[in-house]
C-alpha positions in Angstrom: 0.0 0.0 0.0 1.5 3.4 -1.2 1.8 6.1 2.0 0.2 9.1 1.6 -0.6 12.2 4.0 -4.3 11.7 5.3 -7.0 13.1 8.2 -6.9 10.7 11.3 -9.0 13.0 13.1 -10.2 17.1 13.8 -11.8 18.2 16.5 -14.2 20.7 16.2 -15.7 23.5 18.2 -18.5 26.3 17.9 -19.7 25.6 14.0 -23.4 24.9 13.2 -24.3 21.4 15.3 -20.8 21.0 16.5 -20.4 22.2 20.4 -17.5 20.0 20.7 -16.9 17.1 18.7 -14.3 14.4 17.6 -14.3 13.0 14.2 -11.9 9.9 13.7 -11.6 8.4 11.0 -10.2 5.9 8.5 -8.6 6.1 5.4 -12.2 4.8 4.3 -14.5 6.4 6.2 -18.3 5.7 5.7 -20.8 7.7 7.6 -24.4 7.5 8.2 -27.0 9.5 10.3 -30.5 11.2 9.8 -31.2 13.7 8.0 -30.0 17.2 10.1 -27.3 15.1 12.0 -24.5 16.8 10.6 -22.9 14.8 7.9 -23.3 17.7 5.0 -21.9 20.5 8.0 -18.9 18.5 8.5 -18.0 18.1 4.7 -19.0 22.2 4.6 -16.2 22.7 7.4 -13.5 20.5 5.7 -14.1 22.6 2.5 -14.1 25.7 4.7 -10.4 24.9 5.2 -9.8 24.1 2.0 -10.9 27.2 0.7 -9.0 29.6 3.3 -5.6 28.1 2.1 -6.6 29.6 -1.0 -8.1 32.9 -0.4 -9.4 35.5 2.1 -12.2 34.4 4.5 -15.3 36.0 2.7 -17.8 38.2 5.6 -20.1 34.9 5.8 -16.8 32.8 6.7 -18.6 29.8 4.2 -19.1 30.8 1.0 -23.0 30.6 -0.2 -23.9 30.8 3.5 -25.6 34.6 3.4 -27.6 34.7 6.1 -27.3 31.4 7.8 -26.3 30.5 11.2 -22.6 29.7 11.2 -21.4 29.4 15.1 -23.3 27.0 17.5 -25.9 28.6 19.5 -26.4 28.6 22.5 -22.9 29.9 22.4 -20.5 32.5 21.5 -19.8 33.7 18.0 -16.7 31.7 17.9 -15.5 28.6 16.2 -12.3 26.4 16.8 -10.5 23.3 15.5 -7.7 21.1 15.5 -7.2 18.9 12.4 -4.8 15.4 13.1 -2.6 15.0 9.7 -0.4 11.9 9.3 2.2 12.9 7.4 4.6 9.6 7.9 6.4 10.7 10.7 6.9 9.1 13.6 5.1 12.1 15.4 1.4 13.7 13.4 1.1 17.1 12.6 -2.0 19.3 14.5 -3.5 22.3 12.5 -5.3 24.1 15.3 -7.2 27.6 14.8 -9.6 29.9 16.3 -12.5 32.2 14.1 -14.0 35.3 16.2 -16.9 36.4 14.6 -19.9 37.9 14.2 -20.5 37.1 10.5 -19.1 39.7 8.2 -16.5 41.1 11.0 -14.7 37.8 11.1 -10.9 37.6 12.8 -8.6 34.9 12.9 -7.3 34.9 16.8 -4.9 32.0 16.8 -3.1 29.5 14.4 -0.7 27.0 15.0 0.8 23.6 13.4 2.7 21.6 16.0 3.5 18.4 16.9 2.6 17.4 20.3 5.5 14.6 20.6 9.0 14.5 19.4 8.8 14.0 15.6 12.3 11.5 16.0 14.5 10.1 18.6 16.6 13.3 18.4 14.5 15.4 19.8 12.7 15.1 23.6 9.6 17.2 22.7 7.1 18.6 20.5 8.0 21.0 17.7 6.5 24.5 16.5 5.9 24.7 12.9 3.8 28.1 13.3 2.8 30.3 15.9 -0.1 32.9 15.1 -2.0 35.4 17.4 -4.0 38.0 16.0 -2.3 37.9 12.5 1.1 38.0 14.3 3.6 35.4 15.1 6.7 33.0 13.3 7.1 30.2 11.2 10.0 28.0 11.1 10.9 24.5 9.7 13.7 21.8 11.0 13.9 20.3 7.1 15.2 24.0 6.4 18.9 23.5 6.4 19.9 27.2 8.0 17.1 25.9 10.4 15.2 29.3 9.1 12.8 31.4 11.5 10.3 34.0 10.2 8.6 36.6 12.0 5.9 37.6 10.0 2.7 40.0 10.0 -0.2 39.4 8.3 -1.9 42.5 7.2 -5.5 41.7 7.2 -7.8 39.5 9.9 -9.5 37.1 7.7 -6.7 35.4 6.0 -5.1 32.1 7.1 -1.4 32.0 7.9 -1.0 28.7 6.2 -2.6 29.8 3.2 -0.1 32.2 3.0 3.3 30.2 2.6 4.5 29.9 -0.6 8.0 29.3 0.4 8.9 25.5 -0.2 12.2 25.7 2.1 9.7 26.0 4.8 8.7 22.1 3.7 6.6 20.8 6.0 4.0 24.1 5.8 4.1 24.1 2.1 3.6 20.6 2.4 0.7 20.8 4.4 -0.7 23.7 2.7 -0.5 21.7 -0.8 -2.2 18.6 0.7 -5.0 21.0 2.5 -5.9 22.5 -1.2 -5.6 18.9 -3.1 -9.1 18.0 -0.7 -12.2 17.9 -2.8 -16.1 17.6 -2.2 -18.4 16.1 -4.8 -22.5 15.6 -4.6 -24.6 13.8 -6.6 -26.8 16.6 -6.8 -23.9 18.9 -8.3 -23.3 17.0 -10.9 -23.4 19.1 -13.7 -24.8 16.9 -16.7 -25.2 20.0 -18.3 -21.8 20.6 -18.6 -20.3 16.6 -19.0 -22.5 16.6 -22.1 -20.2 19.6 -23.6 -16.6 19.4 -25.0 -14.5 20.4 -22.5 -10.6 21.9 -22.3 -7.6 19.6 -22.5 -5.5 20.0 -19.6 -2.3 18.6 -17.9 -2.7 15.8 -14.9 -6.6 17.4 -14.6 -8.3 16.1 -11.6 -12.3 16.1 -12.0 -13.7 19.2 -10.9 -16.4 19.1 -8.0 -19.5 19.4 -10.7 -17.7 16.5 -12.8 -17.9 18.8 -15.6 -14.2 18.1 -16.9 -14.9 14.2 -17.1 -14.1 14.1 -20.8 -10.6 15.9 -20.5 -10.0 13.4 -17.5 -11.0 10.3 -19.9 -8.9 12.1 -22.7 -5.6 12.4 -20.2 -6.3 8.5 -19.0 -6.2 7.4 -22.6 -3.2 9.1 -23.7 -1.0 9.0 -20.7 -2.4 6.0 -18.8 -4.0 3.3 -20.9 -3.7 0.8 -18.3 -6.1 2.6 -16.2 -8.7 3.7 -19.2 -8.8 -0.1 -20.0 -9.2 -1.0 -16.2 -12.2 2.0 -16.6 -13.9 0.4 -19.4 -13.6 -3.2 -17.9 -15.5 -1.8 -14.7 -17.9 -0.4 -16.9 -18.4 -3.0 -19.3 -19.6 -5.2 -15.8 -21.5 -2.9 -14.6 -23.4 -0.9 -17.1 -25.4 -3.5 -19.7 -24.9 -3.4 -23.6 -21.8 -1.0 -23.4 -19.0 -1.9 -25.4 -16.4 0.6 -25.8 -15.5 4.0 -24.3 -13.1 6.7 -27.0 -12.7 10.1 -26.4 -12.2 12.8 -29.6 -11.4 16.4 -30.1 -14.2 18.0 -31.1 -15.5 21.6 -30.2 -13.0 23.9 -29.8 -9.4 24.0 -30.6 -7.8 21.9 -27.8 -11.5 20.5 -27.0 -12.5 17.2 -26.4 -15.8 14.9 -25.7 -15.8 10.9 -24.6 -17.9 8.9 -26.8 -19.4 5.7 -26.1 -20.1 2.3 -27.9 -22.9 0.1 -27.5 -23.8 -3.2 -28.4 -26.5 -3.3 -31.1 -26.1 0.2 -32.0 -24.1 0.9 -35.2 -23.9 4.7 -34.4 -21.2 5.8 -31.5 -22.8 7.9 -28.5 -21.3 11.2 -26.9 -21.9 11.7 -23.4 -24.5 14.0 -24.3 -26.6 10.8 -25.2 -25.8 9.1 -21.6 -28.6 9.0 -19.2 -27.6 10.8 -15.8 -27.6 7.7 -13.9 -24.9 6.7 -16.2 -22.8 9.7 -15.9 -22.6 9.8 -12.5 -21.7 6.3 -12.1 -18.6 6.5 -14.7 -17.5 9.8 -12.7 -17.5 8.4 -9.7 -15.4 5.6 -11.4 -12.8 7.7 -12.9 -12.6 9.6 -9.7 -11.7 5.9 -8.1 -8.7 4.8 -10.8 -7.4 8.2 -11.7 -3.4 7.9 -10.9 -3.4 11.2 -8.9 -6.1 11.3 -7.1 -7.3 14.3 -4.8 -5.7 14.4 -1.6 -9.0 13.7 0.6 -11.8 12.6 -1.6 -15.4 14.1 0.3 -18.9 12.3 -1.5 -21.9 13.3 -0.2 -24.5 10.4 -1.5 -22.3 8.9 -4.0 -25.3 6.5 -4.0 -28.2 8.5 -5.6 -29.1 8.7 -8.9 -27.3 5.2 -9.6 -28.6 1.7 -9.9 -28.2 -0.4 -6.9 -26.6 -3.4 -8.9 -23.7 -0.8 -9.2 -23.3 0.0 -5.3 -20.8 -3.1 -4.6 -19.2 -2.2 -7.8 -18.9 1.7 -6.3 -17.8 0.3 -3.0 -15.4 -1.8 -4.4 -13.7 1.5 -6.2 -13.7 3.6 -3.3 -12.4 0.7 -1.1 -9.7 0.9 -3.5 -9.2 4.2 -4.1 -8.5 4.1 -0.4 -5.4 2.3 -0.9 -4.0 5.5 -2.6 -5.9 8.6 -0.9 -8.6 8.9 2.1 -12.0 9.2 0.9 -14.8 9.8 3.1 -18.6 9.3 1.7 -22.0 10.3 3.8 -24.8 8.2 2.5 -28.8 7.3 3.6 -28.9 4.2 1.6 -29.0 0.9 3.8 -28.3 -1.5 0.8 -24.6 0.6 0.2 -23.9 0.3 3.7 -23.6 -3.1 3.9 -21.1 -3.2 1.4 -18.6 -2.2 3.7 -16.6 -3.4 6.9 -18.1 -2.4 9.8 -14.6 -0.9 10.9 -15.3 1.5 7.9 -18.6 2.7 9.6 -19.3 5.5 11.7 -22.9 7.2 13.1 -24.0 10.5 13.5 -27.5 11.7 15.4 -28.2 14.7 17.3 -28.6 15.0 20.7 -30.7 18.2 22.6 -29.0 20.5 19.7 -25.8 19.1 19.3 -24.3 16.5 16.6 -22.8 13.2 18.0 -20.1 11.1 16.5 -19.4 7.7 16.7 -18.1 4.3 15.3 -19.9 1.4 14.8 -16.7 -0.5 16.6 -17.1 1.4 19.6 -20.5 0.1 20.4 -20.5 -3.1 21.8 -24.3 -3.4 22.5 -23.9 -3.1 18.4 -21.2 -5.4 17.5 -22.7 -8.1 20.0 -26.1 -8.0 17.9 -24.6 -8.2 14.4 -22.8 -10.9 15.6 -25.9 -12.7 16.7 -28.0 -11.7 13.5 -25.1 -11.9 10.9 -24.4 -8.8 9.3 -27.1 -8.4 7.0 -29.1 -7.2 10.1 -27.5 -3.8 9.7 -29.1 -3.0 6.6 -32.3 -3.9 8.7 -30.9 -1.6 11.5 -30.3 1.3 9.3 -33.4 1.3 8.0 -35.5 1.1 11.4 -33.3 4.0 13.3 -32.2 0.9 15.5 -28.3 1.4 14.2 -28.6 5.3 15.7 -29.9 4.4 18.8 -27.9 1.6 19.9 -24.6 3.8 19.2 
C-alpha cells in the first residue's frame, strides 16, 4: 500500500451542530446518520479549510452561506479546530485555529501547526511549525537547512497564515498547505450533466472538478497518458453498465476541446456523453474519480449512491475501497443497501442530541457489535433502516 498524507482526526468547536466534537476516522470512512445530523456540515467545514488556504475568508466565513447560522448557539460567535494529519512521521502534525466572529466582522485569533511529541529520537519534545495570534507570530521548519525562522505580520484579519506560505524551504507548511488545497467535495446533486454533455478543455494531470464537468478531458488524459487505467475503466464499466462496449474520447469543439464517446452493443452509431442518461454519468465519474493515478488528496462524496442503480453499489464500493489504498475518501450516505457493502470498521454514526451532533463508530459500540454478531451482518441493513443502528450507538 502506497503512504500518503491523510486526516486521522479534527476536532471541532463552535460551528453549526458541533459544540465540541471528535471525528476519527479511517482512510475509508463511511458515515451514516438522519437527516440534520450533521454529515453535510462536516464536509462544509473541511471545505471551509480548503478554501481559506486559498483565499481570504469572505464576511459569511462559508461561502454561499448569506444569512445562515454559522457558530453553534447557544454559544458564542466563535469557532475552533484542531485537524490530526499523518504525514509519515513518527510524530502527526496538528493544524489548530480559532475564528471570532460575528458574520461579516470575522478575525482569525490564533493558528498553529505543531506536533505534540517528538517528531524522532533526536528530539525530547514537540516541535512549532507556526505560531499565530491576531495575525502575528513566526514560522519556522527543522527540514530547512539554515534551520530558518520568520517573524511575520499578516496585514489583514481574515486570512489564514498557512494559506499564505508559498516558500517550499519552509517544507513541512508548504507541504501541508499543498495537501490542504488537493481536498475535494463532490454531490450527486452537483453533478453538472449540463456541462459533462459539452466538449470540454484539455488540460495537464486534470483532476475532476467538484461538478464532474471536466470528465471528458480526465478520460482524454487517461487514454493518452495512462491506458492501463482507461482499459481498467472500461472493464469496470463493461460489468456494470449493460450493452456497453467501448469507451473513445475525440477532439471536437473547440481547438484543444475534447468529448468521450461511447459504444454500445447493437447500436451501429457511437454515443457522446451528451446521449448518456444521468444515472450513467454519474456512475462512470465516480469511477474515474476511483482509478485516476493522482487522485485528490482527501476525496469528500456526499451520497455517492443517488441517482445510480443499486446493482452498481458493490461495484462503487469496491472503487472507493480501492481508491483508499492510494488517498482517504470519506462518503456520507442514507442508503442501507450501500452500507452493507462495507466493513463495519469503515462505519461511523451521527444523530443529534438536545442540539448538538454526535459522533461515533460502529466498533465502539459493543451493544452493536454483539447484535450483528448474533443476527449476521445483514441485520444492519435492517438496523439502518428502522433508526435501530442510531440508537444503539
Amino acid at each position: 500500500m502506497n503512504e500518503f498524507n491523510w486526516l486521522p482526526s479534527i476536532k471541532i468547536q463552535g460551528y453549526r451542530p458541533f459544540n465540541d466534537i471528535l471525528f476519527r476516522f479511517e482512510k475509508l470512512q463511511v458515515i451514516v446518520g438522519a437527516n440534520g445530523s450533521g454529515k453535510s456540515s462536516l464536509f462544509e467545514f473541511l471545505r471551509f479549510l480548503r478554501d481559506a488556504c486559498y483565499q481570504e475568508i469572505p464576511p459569511e466565513i462559508v461561502s454561499g452561506t448569506i444569512g445562515q447560522q454559522i457558530f453553534h448557539k447557544p454559544g458564542p460567535d466563535k469557532l475552533w479546530w484542531s485537524a490530526e494529519i499523518d504525514y509519515g512521521e513518527r510524530a502527526p502534525l496538528f493544524y489548530q485555529g480559532e475564528l471570532m466572529g460575528p458574520v461579516g466582522s470575522t478575525k482569525i485569533v490564533l493558528e498553529r501547526v505543531i506536533t505534540k511529541t517528538p517528531r524522532h529520537s533526536e528530539l525530547d519534545k514537540g516541535f512549532t511549525f507556526l505560531d499565530f495570534k491576531d495575525g502575528k507570530g513566526r514560522v519556522r521548519d527543522p527540514k530547512d537547512q539554515t534551520f530558518k525562522r520568520k517573524e511575520w505580520n499578516l496585514k489583514k484579519s481574515n486570512q489564514l497564515m498557512l494559506g499564505a506560505i508559498t516558500d517550499p524551504t519552509l517544507f513541512t507548511l508548504y507541504n501541508l498547505r499543498e495537501f490542504m488545497r488537493g481536498w475535494r467535495f463532490y454531490n450527486s446533486l452537483n453533478i453538472n450533466n449540463e456541462k459533462i454533455k459539452k466538449s470540454t478543455p484539455t488540460s495537464q494531470k486534470p483532476v475532476l472538478h467538484e461538478d464532474a464537468g471536466n470528465l471528458s478531458a480526465v478520460l482524454f488524459y487517461l487514454m493518452s497518458e495512462h491506458r492501463d487505467r482507461f482499459e481498467e475503466l472500461k472493464s469496470v464499466i463493461k460489468a456494470t453498465i449493460p450493452g456497453f462496449n467501448d469507451l473513445s474520447v475525440k477532439a471536437r469543439g473547440g481547438p484543444g476541446e475534447v468529448i468521450a464517446f461511447w459504444q454500445e452493443n447493437d447500436i451501429d452509431k457511437e454515443l457522446s456523453l451528451a446521449d448518456l442518461s444521468d444515472g450513467t454519468l454519474r456512475f462512470v465519474s465516480w469511477a474515474t474519480l476511483c482509478i485516476m493515478p493522482s487522485p485528490p488528496t482527501l476525496i469528500c462524496i456526499d451520497e455517492p449512491d443517488q441517482g445510480v442503480h443499486p446493482r452498481t453499489l458493490p461495484v462503487l464500493a469496491g472503487l472507493f475501497e480501492k481508491a483508499s489504498e492510494r488517498t482517504q475518501v470519506i462518503l456520507a450516505t442514507h442508503s442501507s443497501y450501500f452500507l452493507t457493502q462495507f466493513e463495519l470498521k469503515n462505519i461511523a454514526i451521527m444523530k443529534k442530541f438536545k442540539g448538538e451532533s454526535i459522533y461515533s463508530k460502529v466498533e465502539d459500540s459493543k451493544t452493536l457489535i454483539d447484535n450483528l454478531d448474533e443476527f449476521g451482518s445483514e441485520e444492519l441493513e435492517v438496523m439502518h433502516r428502522t433508526d435501530e443502528l442510531e440508537v444503539l450507538s
